[in-house]
TIDRENRO-426142 format. One record per atom (N, C-alpha, C, O): residue in three letters; atom name; x, y, z. Coordinates in steps of 0.001 Angstrom, whole numbers, plus 500000, padded with zeros to 6 digits. Last residue first. Layout:
# TIDRENRO-426142
  tidren  fimi    east   north      up
     ALA    CA       X       Y       Z
...
***
This chain:
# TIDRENRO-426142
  tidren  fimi    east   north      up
     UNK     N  498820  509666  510804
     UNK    CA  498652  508437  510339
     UNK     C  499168  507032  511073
     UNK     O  498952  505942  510541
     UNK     N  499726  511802  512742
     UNK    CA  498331  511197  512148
     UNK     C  497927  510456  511371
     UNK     O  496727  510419  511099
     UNK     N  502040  512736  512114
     UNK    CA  501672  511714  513317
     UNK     C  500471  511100  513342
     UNK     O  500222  510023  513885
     UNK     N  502154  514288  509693
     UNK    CA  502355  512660  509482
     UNK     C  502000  512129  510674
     UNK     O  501580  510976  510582
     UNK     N  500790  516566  510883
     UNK    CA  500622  516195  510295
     UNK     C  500758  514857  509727
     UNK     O  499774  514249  509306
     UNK     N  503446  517091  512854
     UNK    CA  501949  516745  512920
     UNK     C  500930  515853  512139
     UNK     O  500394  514810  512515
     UNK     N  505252  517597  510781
     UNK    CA  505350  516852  511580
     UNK     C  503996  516110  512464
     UNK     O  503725  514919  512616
     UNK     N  503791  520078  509547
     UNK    CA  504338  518987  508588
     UNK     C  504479  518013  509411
     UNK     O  503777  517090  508999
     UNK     N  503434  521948  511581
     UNK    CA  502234  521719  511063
     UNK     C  503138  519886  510350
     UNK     O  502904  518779  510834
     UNK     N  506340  522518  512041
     UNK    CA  505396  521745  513257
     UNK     C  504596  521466  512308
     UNK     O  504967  520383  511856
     UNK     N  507232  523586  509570
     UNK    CA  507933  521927  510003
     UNK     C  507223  521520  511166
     UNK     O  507311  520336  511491
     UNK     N  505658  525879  510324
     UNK    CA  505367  525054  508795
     UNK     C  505746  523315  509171
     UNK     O  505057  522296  509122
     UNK     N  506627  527143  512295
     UNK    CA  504998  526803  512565
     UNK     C  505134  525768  511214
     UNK     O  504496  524724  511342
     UNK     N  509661  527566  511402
     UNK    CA  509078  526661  512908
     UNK     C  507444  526323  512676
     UNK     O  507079  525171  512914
     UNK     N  508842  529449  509395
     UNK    CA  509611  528438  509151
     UNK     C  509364  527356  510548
     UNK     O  508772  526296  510345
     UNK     N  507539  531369  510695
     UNK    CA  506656  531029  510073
     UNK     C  507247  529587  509570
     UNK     O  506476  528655  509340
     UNK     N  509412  532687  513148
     UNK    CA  508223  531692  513015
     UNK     C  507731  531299  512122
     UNK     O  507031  530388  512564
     UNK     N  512203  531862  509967
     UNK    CA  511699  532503  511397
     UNK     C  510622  531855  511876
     UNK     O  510421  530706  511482
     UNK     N  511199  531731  506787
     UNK    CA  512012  532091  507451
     UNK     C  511252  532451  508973
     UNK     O  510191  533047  509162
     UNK     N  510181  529406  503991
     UNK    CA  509879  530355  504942
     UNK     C  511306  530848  505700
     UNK     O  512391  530432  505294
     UNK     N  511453  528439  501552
     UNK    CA  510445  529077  501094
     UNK     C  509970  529990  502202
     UNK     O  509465  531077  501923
     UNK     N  513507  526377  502315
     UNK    CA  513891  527313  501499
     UNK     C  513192  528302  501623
     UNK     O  513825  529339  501825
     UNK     N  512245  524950  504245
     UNK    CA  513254  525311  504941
     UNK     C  513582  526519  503827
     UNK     O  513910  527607  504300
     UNK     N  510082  523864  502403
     UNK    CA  509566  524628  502927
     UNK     C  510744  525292  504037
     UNK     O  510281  526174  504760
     UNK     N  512032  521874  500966
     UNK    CA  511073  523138  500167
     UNK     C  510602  524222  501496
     UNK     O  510877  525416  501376
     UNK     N  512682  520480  502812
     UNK    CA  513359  521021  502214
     UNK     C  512985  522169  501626
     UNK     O  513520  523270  501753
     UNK     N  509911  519259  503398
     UNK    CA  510680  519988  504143
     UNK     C  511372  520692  503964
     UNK     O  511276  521745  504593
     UNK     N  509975  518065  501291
     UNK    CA  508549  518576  500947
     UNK     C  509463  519696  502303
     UNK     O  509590  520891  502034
     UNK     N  511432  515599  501646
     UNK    CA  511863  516808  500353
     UNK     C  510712  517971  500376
     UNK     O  510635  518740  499418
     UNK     N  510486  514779  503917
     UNK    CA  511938  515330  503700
     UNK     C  512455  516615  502520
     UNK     O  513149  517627  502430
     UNK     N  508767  513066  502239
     UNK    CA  508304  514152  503427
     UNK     C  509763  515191  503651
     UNK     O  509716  516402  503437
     UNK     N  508557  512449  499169
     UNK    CA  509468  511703  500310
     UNK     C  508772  513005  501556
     UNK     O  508213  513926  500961
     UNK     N  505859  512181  497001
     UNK    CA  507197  512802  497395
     UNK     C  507622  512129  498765
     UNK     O  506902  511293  499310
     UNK     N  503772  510438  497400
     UNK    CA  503979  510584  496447
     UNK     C  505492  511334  496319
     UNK     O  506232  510923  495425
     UNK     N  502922  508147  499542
     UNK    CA  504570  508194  499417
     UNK     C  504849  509365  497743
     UNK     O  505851  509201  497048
     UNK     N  500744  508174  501475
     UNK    CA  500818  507656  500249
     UNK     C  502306  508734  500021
     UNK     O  502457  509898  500390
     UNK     N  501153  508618  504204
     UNK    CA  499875  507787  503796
     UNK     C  500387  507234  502433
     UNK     O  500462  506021  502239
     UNK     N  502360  511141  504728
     UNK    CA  502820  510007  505237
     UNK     C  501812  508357  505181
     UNK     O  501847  507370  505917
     UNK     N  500999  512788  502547
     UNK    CA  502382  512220  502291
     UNK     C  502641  510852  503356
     UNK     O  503026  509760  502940
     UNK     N  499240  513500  504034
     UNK    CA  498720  512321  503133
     UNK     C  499878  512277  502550
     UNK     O  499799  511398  501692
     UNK     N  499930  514590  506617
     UNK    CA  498828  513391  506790
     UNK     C  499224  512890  505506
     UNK     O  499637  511733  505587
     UNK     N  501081  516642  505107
     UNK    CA  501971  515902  506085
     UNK     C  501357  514648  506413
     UNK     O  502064  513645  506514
     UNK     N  498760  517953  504087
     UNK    CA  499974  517507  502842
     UNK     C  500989  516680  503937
     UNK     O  501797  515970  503339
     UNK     N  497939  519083  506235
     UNK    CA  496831  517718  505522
     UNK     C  498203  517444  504280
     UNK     O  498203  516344  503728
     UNK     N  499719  520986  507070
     UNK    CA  499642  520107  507974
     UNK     C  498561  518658  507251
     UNK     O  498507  517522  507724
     UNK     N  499742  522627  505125
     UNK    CA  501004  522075  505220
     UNK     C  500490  520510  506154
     UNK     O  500820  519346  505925
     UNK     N  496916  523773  505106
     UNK    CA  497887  523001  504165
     UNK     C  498737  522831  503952
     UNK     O  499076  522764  502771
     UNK     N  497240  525013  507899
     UNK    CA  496165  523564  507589
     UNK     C  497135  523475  506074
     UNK     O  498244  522969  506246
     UNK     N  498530  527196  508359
     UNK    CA  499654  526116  508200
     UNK     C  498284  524745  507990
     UNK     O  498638  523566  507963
     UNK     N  496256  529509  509086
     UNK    CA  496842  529339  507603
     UNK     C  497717  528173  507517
     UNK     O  497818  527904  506320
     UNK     N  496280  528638  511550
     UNK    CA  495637  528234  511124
     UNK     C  495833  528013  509639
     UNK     O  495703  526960  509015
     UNK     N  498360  528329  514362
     UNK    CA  498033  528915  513270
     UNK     C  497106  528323  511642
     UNK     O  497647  527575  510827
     UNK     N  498509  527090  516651
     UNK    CA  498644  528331  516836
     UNK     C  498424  528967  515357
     UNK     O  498319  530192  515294
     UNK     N  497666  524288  516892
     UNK    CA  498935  524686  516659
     UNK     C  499479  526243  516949
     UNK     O  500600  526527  517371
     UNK     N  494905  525055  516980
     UNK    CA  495474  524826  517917
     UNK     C  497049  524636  518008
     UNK     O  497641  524809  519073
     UNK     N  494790  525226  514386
     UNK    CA  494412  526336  514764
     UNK     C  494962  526001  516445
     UNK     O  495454  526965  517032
     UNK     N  495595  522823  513159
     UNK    CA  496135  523939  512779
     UNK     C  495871  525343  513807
     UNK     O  496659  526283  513915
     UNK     N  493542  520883  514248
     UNK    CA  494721  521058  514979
     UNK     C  496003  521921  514229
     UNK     O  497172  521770  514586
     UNK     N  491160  522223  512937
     UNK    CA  491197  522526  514240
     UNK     C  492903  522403  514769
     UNK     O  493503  523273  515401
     UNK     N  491914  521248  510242
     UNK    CA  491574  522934  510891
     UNK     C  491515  523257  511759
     UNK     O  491708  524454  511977
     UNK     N  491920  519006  510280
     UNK    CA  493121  519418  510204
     UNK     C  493104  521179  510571
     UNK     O  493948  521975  510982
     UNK     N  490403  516473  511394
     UNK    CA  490338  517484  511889
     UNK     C  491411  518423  511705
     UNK     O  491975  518800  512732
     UNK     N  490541  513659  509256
     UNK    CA  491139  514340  510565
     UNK     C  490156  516055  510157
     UNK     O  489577  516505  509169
     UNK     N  489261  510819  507011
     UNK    CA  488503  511884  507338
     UNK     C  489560  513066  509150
     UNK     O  488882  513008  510176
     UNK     N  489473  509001  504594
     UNK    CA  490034  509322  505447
     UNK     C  489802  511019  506151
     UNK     O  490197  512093  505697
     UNK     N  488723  506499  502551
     UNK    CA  487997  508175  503052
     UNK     C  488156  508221  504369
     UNK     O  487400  507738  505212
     UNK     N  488169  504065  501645
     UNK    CA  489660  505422  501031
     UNK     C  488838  506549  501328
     UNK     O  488368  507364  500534
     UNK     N  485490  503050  502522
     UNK    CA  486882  502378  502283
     UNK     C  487448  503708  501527
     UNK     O  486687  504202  500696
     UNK     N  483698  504833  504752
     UNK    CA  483697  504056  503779
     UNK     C  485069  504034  502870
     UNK     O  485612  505102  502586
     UNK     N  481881  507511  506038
     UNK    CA  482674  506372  506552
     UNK     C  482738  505650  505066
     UNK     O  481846  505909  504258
     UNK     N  482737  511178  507200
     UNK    CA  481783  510281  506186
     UNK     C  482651  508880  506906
     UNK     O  483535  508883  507763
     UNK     N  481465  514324  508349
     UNK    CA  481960  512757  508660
     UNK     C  481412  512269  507721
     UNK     O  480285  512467  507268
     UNK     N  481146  516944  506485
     UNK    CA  480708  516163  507650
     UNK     C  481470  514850  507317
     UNK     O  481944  514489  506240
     UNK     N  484219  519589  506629
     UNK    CA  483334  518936  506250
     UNK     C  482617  517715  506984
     UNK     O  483181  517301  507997
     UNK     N  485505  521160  508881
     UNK    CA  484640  521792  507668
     UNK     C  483736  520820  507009
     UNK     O  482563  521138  506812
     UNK     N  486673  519437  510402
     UNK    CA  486340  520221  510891
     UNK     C  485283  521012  509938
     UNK     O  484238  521433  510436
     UNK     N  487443  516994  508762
     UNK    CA  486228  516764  509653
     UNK     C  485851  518318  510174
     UNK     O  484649  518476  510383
     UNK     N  488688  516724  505245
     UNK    CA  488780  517895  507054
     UNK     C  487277  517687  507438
     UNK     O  486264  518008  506816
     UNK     N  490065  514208  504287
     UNK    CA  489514  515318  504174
     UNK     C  489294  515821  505749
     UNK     O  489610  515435  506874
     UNK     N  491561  512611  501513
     UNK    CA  491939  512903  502661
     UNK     C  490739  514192  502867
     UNK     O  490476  514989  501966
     UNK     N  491232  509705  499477
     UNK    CA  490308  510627  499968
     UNK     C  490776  511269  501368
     UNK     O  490481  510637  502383
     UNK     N  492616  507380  497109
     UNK    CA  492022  507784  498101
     UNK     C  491295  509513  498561
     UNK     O  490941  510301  497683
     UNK     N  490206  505810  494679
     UNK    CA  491005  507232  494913
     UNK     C  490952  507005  496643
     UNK     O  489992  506671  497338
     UNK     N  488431  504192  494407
     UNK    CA  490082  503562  494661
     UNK     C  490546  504444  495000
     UNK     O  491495  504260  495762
     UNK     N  486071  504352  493724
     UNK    CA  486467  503828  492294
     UNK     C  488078  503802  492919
     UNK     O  488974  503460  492147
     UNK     N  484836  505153  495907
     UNK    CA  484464  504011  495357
     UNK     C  485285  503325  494406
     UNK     O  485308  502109  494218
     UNK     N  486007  507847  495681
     UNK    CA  486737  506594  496613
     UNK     C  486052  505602  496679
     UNK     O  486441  504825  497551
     UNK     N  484468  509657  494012
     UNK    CA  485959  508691  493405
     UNK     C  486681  508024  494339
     UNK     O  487808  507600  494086
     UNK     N  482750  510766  495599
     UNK    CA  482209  509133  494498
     UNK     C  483181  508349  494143
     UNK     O  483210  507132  493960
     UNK     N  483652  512807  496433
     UNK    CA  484069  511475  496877
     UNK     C  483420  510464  496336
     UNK     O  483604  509297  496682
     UNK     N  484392  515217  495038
     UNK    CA  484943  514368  494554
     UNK     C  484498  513106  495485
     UNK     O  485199  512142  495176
     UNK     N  482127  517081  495680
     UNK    CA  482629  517165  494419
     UNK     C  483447  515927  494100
     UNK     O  483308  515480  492962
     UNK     N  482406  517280  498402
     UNK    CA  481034  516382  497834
     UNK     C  481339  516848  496479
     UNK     O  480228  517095  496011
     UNK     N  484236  518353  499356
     UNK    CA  484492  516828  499476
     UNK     C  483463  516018  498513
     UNK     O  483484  514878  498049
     UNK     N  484049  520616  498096
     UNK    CA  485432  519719  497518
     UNK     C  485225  518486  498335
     UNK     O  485970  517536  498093
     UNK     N  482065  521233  500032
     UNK    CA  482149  521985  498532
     UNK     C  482954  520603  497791
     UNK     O  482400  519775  497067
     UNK     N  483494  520927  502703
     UNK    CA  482400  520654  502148
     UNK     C  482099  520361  501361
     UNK     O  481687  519201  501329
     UNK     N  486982  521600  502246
     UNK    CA  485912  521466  502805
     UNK     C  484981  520821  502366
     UNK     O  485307  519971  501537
     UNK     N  489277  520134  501541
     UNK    CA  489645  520977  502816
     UNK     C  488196  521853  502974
     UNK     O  488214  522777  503787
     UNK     N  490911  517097  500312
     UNK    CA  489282  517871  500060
     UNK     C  489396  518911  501560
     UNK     O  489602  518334  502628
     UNK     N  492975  515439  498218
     UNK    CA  493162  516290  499871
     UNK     C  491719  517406  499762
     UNK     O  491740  518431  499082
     UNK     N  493618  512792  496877
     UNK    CA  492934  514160  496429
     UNK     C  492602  514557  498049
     UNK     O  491996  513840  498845
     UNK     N  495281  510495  494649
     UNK    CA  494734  510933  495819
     UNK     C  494049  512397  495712
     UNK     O  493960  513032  494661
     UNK     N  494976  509899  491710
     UNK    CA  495442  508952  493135
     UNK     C  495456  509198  493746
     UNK     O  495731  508235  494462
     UNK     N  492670  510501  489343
     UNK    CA  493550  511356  490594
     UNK     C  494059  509732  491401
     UNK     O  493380  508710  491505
     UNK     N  493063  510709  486282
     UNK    CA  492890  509714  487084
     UNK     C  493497  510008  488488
     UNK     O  494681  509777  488737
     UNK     N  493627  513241  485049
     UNK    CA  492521  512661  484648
     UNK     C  492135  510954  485341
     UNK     O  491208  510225  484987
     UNK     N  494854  516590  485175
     UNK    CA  494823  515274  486259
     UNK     C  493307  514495  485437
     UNK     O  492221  515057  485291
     UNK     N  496075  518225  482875
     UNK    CA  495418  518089  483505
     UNK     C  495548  516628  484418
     UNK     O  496380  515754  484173
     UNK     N  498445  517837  480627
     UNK    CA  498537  518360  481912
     UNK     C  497044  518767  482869
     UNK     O  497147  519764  483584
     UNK     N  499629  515505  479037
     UNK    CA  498601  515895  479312
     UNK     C  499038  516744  480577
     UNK     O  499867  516349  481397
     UNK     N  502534  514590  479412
     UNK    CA  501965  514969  478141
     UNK     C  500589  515981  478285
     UNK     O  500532  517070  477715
     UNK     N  505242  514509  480855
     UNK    CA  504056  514457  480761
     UNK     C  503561  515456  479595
     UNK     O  503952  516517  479108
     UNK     N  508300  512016  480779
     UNK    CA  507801  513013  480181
     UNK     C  506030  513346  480442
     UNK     O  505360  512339  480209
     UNK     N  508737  510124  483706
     UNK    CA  508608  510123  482288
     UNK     C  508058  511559  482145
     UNK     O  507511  512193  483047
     UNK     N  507918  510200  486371
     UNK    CA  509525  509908  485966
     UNK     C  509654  510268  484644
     UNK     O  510735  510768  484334
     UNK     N  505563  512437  487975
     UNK    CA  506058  511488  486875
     UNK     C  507442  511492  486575
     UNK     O  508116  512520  486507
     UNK     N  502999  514495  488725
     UNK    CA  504357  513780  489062
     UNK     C  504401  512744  488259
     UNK     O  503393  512166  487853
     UNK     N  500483  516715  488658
     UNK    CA  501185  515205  488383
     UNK     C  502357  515286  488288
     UNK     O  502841  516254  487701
     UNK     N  498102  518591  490961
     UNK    CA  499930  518227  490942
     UNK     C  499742  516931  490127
     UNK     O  499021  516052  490599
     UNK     N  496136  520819  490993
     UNK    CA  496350  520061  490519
     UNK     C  497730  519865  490084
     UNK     O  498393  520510  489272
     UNK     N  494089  523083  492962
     UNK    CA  495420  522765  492221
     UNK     C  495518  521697  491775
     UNK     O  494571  521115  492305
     UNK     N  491436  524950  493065
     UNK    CA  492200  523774  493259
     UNK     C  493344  523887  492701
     UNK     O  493590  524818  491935
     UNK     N  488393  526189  495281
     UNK    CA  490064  526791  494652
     UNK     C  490410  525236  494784
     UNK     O  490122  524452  495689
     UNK     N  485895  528096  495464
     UNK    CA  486622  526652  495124
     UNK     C  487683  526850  494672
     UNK     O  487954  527609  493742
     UNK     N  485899  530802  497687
     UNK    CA  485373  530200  496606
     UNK     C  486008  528887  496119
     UNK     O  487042  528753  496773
     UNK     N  487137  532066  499727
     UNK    CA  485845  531570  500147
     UNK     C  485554  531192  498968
     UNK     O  484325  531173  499026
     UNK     N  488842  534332  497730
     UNK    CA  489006  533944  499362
     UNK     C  487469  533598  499670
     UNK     O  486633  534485  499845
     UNK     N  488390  535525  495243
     UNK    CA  489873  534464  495764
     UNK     C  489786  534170  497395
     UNK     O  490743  533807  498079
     UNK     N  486080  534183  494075
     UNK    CA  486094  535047  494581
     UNK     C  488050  534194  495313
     UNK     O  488538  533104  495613
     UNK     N  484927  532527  491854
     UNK    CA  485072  533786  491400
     UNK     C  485882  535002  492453
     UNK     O  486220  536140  492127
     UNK     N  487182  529752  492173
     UNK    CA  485917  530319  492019
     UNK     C  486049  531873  491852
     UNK     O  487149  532411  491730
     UNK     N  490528  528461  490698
     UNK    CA  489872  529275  491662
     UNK     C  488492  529811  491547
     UNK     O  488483  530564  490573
     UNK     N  493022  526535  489726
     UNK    CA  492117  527418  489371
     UNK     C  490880  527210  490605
     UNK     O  490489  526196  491183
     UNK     N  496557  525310  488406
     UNK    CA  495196  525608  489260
     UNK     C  493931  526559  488971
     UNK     O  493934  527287  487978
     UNK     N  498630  522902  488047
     UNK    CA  498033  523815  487523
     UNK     C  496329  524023  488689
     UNK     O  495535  523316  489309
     UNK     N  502316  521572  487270
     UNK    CA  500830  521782  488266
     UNK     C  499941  522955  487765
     UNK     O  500445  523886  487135
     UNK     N  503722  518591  486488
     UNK    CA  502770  519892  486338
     UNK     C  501644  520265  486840
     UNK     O  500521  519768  486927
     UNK     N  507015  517407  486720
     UNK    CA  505774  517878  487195
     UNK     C  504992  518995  486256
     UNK     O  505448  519906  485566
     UNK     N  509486  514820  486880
     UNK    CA  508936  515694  485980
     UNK     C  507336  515970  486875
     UNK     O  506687  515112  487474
     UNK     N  512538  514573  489312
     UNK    CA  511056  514001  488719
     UNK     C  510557  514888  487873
     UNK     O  511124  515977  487961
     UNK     N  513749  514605  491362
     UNK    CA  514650  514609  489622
     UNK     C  512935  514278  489201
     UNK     O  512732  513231  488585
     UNK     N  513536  515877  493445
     UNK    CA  513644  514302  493812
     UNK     C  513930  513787  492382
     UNK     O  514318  512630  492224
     UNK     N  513274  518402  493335
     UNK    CA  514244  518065  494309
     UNK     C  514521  516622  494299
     UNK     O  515452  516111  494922
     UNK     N  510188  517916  492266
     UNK    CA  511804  518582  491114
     UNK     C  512999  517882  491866
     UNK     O  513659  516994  491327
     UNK     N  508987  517481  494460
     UNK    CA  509139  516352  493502
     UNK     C  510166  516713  492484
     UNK     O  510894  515881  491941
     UNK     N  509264  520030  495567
     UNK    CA  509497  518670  496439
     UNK     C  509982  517607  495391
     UNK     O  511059  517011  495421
     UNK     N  507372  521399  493572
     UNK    CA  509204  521706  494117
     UNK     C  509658  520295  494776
     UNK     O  510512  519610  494213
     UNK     N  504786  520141  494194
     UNK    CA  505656  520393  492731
     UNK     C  506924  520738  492916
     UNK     O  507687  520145  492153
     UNK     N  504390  521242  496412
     UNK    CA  504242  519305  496492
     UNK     C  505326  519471  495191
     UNK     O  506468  519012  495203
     UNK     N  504019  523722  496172
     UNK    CA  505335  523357  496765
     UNK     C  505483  522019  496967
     UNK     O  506450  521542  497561
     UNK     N  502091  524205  494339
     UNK    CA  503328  524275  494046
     UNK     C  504617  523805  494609
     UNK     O  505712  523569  494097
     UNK     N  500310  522987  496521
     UNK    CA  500505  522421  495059
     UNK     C  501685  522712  494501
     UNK     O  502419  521796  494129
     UNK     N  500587  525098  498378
     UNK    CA  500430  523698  499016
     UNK     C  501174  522442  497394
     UNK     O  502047  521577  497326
     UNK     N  499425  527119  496966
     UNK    CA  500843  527203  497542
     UNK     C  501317  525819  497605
     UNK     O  502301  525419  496983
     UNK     N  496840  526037  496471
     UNK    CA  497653  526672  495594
     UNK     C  499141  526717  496078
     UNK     O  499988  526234  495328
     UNK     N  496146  525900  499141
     UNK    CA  496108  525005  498811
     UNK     C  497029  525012  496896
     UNK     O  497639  524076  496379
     UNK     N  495561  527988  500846
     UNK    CA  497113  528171  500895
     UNK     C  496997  526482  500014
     UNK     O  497943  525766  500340
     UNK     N  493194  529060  501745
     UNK    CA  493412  527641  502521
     UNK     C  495030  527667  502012
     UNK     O  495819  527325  502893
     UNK     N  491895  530652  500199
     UNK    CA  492662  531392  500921
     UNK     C  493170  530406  502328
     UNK     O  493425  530781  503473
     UNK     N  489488  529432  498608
     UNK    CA  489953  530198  498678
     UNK     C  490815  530529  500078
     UNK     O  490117  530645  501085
     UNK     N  488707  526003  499800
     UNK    CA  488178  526963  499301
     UNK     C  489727  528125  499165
     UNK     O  490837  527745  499539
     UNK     N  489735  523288  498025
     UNK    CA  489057  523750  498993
     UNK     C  488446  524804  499147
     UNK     O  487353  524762  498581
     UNK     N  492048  520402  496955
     UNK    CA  490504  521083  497180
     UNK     C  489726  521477  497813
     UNK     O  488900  520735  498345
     UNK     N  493977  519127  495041
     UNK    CA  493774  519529  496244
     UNK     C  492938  520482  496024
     UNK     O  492997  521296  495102
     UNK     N  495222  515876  493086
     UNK    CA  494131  516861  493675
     UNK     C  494129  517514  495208
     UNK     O  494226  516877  496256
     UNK     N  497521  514113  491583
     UNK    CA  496857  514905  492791
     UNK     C  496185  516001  492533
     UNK     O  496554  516945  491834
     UNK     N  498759  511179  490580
     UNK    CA  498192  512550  490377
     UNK     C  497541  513113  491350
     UNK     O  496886  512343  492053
     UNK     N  501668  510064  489948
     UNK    CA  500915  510664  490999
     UNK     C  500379  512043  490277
     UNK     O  500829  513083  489797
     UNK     N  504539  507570  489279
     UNK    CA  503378  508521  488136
     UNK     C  502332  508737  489751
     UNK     O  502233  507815  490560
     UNK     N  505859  505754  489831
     UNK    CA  506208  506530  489268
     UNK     C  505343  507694  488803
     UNK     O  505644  508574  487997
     UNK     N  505072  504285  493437
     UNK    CA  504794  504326  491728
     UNK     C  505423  505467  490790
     UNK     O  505380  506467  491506
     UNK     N  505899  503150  495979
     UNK    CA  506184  504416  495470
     UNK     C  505793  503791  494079
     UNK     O  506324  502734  493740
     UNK     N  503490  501232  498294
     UNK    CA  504344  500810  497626
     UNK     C  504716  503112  496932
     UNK     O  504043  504072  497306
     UNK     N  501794  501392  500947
     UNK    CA  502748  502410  500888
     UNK     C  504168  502164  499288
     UNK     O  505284  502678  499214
     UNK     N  500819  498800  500000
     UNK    CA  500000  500000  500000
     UNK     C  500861  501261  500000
     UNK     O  500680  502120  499137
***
């Protein structure tokens, strides 16, 4: 289950101003750092803060051709909106990481359901929820190494915000 495949597509999905765009690019740096080919691409509801916002990461050893995601292997849902948009596709194998705090409980095979808003916010910061659900489902499914996703984020912050990111990330995997 934790096997590494060459090829990962990802979905991340939530609303506006969740840092899930950031979250994508920087799954996309992680995987450069590891010699891999990526493309990420995103897009946002009308409003940039409180509207559907996604990104979309594939990873691959080989050249990519298509750059949309057309068979997700996992998909990180950070509310409501984005969970009931995609979870039909954990019937079909996808897994399914999502936030109990925003969205309702669900039960049923690849639907993995934490509270990542709350223990962001009890971390002390709340904007770090998409560091901290990219730490849950890295340490779930192996699409980048966690290390390299660190790396990225030792480059990208400085000071508290560099300490709150590697807590959220650490957290984050303890939960699996």
């Amino acid at each position: 289950m934790n096997e590494k495949k060459e090829r990962y597509e990802v979905i991340l999905a939530g609303s506006g101003g969740q840092g899930l765009v950031l979250a994508g690019i920087m799954l996309g740096e992680a995987a450069v750092r590891e010699g891999r080919n990526v493309v990420q691409t995103q897009s946002y509801g009308i409003a940039s803060r409180g509207g559907l916002s996604l990104a979309e990461v594939i990873i691959d050893r080989e050249e990519i051709i298509y750059q949309q995601v057309q068979q997700p292997d996992v998909i990180l849902a950070l509310t409501e909106e984005a969970l009931e948009k995609y979870a039909a596709l954990a019937d079909e194998g996808v897994r399914i990481f999502y936030d109990t705090t925003l969205a309702k409980p669900r039960t049923g095979a690849n639907l993995t359901g934490h509270p990542f808003t709350k223990i962001a916010s009890d971390l002390g910061n709340v904007a770090a929820v998409n560091i901290l659900a990219l730490g849950t489902m890295l340490a779930a499914i192996p699409v980048v190494k966690t290390e390299s996703l660190a790396g990225v984020i030792r480059k990208r912050f400085k000071g508290t915000a560099l300490e709150m990111n590697l807590k959220a990330l650490s957290t984050g995997e303890e939960l699996v």
